[in-house]
C-alpha positions in Angstrom: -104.2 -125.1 155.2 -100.7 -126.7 153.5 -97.7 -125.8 155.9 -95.4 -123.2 155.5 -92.2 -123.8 153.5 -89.8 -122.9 155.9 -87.6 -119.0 154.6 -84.9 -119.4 152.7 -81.7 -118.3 154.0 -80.2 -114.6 152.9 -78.4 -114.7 149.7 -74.7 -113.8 150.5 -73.9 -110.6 149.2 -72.8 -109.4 145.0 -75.4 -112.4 143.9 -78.7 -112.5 143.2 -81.2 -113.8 144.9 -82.4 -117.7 144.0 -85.5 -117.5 141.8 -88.4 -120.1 143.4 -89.5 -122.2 140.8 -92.0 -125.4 141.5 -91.8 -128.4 139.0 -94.9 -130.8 138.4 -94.1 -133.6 136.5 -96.2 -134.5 133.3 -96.1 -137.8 131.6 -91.7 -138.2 130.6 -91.7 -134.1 130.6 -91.2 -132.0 134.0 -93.0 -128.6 133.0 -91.5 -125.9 134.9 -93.1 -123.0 137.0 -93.4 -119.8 134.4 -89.8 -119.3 134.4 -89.3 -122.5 132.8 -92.0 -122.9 130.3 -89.4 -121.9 127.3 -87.0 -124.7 128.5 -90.1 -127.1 129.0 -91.1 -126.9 125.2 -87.2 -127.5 124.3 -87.0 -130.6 126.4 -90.2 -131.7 124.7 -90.1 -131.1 121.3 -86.0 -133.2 121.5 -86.2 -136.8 120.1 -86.2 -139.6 122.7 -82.8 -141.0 123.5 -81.5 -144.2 121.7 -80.1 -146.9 124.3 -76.6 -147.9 123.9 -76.5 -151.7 121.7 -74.6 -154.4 123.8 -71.4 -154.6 123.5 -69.9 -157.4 121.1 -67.2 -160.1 122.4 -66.2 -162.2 120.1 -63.5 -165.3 120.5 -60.2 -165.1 118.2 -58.2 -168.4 118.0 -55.2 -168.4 115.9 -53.5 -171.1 114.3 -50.2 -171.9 112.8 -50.0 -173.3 109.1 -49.2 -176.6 110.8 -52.2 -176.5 112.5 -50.9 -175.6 115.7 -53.2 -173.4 118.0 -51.0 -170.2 118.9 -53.3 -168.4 121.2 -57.0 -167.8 121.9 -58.3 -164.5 122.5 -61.7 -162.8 123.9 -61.7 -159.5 121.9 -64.2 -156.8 121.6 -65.6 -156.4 118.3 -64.6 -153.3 117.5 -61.2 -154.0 118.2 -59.1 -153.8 115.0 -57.0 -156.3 113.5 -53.9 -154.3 114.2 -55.0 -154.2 117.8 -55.3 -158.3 117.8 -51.7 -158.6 116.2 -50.3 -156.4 119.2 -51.9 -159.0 121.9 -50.9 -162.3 120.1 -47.4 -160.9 119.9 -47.1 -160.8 123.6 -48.1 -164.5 123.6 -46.1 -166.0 120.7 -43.4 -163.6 120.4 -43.5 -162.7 116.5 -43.7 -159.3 116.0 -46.7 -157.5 114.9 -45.5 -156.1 111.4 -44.3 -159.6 110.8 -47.9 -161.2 110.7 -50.4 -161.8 108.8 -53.9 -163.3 109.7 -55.7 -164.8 107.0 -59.3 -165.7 107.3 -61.1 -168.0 104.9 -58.3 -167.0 102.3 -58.6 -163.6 102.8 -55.6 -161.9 104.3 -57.6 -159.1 106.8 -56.7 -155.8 106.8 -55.3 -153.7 109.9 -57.7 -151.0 110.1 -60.8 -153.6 109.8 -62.5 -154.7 113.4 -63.3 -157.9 114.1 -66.7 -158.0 114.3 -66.8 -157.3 110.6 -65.0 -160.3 109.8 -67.1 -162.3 111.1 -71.4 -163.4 111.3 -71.9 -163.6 114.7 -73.3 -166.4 116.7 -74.8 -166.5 120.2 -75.4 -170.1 120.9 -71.5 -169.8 121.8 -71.2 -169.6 125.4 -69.9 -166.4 126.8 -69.1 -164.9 123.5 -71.1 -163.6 120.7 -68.9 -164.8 117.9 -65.6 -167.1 116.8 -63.1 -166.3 114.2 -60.5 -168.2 113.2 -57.7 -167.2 111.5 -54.3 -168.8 110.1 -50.8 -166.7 111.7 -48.8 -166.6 108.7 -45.2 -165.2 109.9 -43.4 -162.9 107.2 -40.3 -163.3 109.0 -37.2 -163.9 106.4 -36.8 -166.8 104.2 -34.3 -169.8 104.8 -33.4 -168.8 102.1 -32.2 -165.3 103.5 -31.4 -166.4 106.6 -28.4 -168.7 104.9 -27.3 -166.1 103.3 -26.9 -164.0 106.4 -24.9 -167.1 108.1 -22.5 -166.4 105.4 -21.1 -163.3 106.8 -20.4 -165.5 110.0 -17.4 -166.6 107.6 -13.6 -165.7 108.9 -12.9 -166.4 104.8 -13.5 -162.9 103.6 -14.4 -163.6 100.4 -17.6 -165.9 101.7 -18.8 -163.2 104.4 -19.0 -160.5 102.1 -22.0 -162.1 100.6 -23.6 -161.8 104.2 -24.7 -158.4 103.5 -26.9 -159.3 100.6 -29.0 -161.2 103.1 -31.5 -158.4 103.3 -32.2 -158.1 99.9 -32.7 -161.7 98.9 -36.8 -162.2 99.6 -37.1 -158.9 97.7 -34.8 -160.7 94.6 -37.1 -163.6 95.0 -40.6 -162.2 94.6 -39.1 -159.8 91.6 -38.1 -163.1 89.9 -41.4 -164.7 90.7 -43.3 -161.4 89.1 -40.9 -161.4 86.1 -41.6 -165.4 85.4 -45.5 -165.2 86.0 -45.0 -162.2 83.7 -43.5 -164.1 80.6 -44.6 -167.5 81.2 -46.5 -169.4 78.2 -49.9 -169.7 78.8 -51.6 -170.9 76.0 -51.0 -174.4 75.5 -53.4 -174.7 72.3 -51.1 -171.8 70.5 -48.1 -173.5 71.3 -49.2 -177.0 70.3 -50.4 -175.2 67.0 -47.1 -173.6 66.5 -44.9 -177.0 67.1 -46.6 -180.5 67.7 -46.0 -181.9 70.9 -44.0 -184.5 69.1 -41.8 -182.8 67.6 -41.4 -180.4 70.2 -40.6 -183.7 72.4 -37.5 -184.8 70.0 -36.2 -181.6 70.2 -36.0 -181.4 73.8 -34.7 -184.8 74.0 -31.9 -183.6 71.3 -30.9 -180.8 73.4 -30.5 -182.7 76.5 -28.2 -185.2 74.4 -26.1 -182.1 73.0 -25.8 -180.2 75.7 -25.1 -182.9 78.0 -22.6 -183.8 75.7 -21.2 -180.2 75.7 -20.9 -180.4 79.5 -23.4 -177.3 79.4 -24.9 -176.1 82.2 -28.7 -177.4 82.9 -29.7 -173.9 83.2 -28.9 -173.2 79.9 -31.2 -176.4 78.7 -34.6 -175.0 80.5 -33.8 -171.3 79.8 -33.1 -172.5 76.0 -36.5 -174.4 76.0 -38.3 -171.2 77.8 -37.0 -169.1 75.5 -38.3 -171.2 72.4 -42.0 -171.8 74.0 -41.6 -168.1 74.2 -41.1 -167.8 70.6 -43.8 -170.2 69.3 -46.9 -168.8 71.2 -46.0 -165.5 69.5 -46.4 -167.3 66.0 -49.6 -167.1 64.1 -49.3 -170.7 62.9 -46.9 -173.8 62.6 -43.2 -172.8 62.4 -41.6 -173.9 59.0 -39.0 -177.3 59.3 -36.7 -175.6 57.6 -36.4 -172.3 60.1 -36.7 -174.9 63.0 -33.2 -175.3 63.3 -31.7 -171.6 63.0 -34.6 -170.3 65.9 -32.6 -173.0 68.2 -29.5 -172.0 67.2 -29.9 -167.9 68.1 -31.4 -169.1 71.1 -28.4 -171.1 72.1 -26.3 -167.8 70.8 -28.4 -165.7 73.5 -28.2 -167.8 76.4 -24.4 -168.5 75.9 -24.2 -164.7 75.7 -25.9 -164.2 79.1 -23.9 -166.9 80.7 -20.9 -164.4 80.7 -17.4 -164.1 79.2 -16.0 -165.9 81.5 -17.9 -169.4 80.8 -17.9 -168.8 77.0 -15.7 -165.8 75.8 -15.3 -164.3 72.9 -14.5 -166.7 69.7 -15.8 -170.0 72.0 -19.4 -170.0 71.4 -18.7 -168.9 67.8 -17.5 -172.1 67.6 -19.8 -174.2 69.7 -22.4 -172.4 67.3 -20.7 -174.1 64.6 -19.9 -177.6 65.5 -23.6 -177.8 67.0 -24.8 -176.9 63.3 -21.8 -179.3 61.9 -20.8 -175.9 59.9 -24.0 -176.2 58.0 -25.6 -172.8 58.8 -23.6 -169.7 58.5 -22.8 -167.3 61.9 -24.9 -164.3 60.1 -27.7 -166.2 59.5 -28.1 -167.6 63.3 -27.4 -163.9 64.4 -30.2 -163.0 62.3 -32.7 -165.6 63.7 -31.3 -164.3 67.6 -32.8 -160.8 66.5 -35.5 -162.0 65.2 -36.2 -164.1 68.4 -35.2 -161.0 70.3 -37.5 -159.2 68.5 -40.6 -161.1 69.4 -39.5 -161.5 73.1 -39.3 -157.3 73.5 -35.5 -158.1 74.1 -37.0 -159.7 77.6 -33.9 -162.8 78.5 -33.0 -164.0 81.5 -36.1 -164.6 83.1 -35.9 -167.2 85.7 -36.8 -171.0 84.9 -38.4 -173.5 87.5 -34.6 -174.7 87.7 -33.9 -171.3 89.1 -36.2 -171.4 92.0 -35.1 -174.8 92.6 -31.8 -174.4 93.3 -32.5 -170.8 95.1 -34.5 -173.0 97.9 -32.0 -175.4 98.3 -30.2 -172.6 99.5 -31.5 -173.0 102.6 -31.3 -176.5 103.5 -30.3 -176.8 107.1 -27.5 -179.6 105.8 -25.4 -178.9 102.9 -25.4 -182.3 101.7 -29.1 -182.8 101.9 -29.8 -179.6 99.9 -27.3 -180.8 97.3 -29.2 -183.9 96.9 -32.6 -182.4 96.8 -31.1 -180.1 94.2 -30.1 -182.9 92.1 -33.1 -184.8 92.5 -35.3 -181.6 91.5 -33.0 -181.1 88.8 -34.0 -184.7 87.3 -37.4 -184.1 87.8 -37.5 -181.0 86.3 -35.8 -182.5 83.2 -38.8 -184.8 82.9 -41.5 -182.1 83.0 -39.6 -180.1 80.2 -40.9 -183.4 77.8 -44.5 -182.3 78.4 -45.8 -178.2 78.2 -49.0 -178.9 80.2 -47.2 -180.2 83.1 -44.2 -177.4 82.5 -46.7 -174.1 82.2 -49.6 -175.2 84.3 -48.8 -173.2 87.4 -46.2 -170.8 88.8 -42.8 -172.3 88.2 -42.1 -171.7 91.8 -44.4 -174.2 92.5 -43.3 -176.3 90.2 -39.8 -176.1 91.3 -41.0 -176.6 95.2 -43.4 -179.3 94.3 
C-alpha cells in the first residue's frame, strides 16, 4: 500500500482551509485535480509562446568630411539616431542639435533606429552590422563667426555690427532660396531669345562702360542677371532695335537699388543719358524699366554669384588673403558672365565657391 502523506498542519484561524489538489502532468499541459479542470482547458486552448529574437548590435563609425574617423560605436539596433548623436557628443564634443549624420547621401532622421539604416551582416565579428556615416557639424559659418568678432571692436561704430552675427547663416540660405528661385534655366530659350554672340558683345560693352564709369562690379552681374531674366521670358528673339532701351531700364533699376547715396537724385539721370549719348529719351527708358519690371513680378535684388563670393570672403582668417581671393573670384567670375552655360549650370553659390 502507497505511504501516508503526512497531515497537514491546522490552518490558522479567519482563513480557509487549503484545498488538496494533485497535478499529473500531460504532454506541455499539467491537468489539475477536479478543481482545476476549468483552468486546465484555459492553459490549453492559449497559443504557444513566441521566443524572444536576438538582440541586434550593430557597429557605428563616424567620420568627418575630411575623412577623419571621429568615433566608433557598438550600438543596439534599436537605438535611435538621436540616441547615437547624444554618445558621439561625449566623445568629440559637438553638441547633439548641432549634428547631422548622413548615410549614403541621406541625412537620417532622429526618431529612426539604426538597425533600419542599415542590411545587416554577420560575417562581421562580434557585431551583426556596420554603418557608416559622415558628422556633418551645423555649427555657425565663418562667415558668422567674423561677424561676431566684430563686436570685439572698442570702435563702436564696428561692434555694433557684432550683434547681427546670429542672423547671418539664416540671411545666407534666404539668399541662396531667392537665387535658386529666379535663376535662368533654360539655356535653349535664352539662346533663342539673344544669340550667344551677340549676347557676348554686349557683355563685353558693359564691362568696358561700366568700368569706365568706375561702377561697381555688382552692378555689372546684377545688370546681366537681370537681362537673362528678361530674355527667357520672351517668346522669341528680341528686336535690335529694343535691344538697347531693355539695357538701359536695367541700368536705371540697379542704379536705383544701389541707394541715394551712390547715385542721388538727378546723377543717374544723367549717367542714363551720356551712356545713350542723349540718343534715347528718359520716358522712353523708364518705360522699358516697367516693362522689364513687369516681366520680372517686380522681383530685383536677387543675389548674383558675385554676392556669395564676396559674403565668404568674409571669413577669411587673414584680411589680406580674403581680399585677394575676393579679387581673384571677382576676375573669374567676369569670365563666366561671357558664357550662360558655364554662368546658370549650377547654384551660383557654387559657382561663386568654386
Amino acid at each position: 500500500p502507497p505511504p501516508t502523506s503526512p497531515s497537514l498542519p491546522p490552518a490558522p484561524r479567519g482563513r480557509p482551509d487549503p484545498i488538496p489538489m494533485c497535478t499529473t502532468e500531460v504532454g506541455s499541459v499539467q491537468r489539475l485535480g477536479t478543481c482545476g479542470k476549468q483552468h486546465a482547458r484555459k492553459e490549453a486552448s492559449q497559443p504557444p509562446v513566441t521566443p524572444t529574437p536576438t538582440e541586434v548590435f550593430l557597429l557605428l563609425q563616424a567620420y568627418m568630411m575630411s575623412g577623419r574617423l571621429v568615433c566608433e560605436l557598438r550600438c543596439r539596433g534599436t537605438t535611435t539616431v538621436e540616441a547615437a548623436k547624444l554618445r558621439i557628443a561625449r566623445l568629440c564634443d559637438v553638441a547633439a542639435h548641432d549634428q547631422r549624420l548622413v548615410h549614403h547621401g541621406e541625412v537620417l532622421e532622429d526618431p529612426r533606429t539604426l538597425e533600419s539604416c542599415t542590411v545587416l551582416d554577420t560575417s562581421l565579428p562580434g557585431v551583426d552590422g556596420l554603418i557608416v556615416v559622415q558628422l556633418v557639424v551645423n555649427g555657425a559659418s565663418n562667415v558668422a563667426r567674423s561677424v561676431r568678432e566684430l563686436g570685439r571692436s572698442e570702435n563702436p561704430d564696428i561692434a555694433i555690427a557684432g550683434v547681427l552675427g546670429d542672423l547671418v547663416d539664416s540671411v545666407l540660405r534666404a539668399e541662396h532660396q531667392l537665387s535658386e528661385r529666379v535663376r535662368p534655366r533654360g539655356e535653349t530659350q535664352l539662346s533663342a531669345a539673344i544669340g550667344r554672340g551677340k549676347r557676348a558683345e554686349l557683355v563685353n560693352w558693359m564691362v568696358q562702360a561700366f568700368t569706365a564709369l568706375r561702377f561697381d562690379d555688382a552692378i555689372l552681374h546684377s545688370v546681366v542677371l537681370t537681362l537673362d531674366r528678361f530674355y527667357v521670358t520672351l517668346s522669341g528673339a528680341i528686336e535690335t532695335s529694343n535691344m538697347q532701351r531693355v539695357l538701359l531700364g536695367a541700368v536705371c533699376t540697379e542704379m536705383k537699388l544701389a541707394g541715394a547715396d551712390e547715385f542721388p537724385p538727378g546723377h543717374w539721370q544723367r549717367v542714363l543719358c551720356h551712356i545713350c549719348h542723349g540718343q534715347v529719351e528718359l520716358s522712353s527708358i523708364l518705360k522699358s524699366e516697367y516693362e522689364v519690371l513687369a516681366r520680372l513680378n517686380f522681383q530685383v535684388g536677387t543675389p548674383t554669384p558675385l554676392t556669395f563670393a564676396r559674403q565668404l570672403g568674409r571669413g577669411a582668417p587673414d584680411v589680406e588673403v580674403g581680399r585677394g581671393a575676393i579679387d581673384l573670384a571677382s576676375f573669374l567670375l567676369e569670365l563666366a558672365l561671357f558664357d550662360p552655360a558655364l554662368q546658370y549650370c549650377r547654384a551660383h553659390v557654387l559657382l561663386a565657391g568654386g
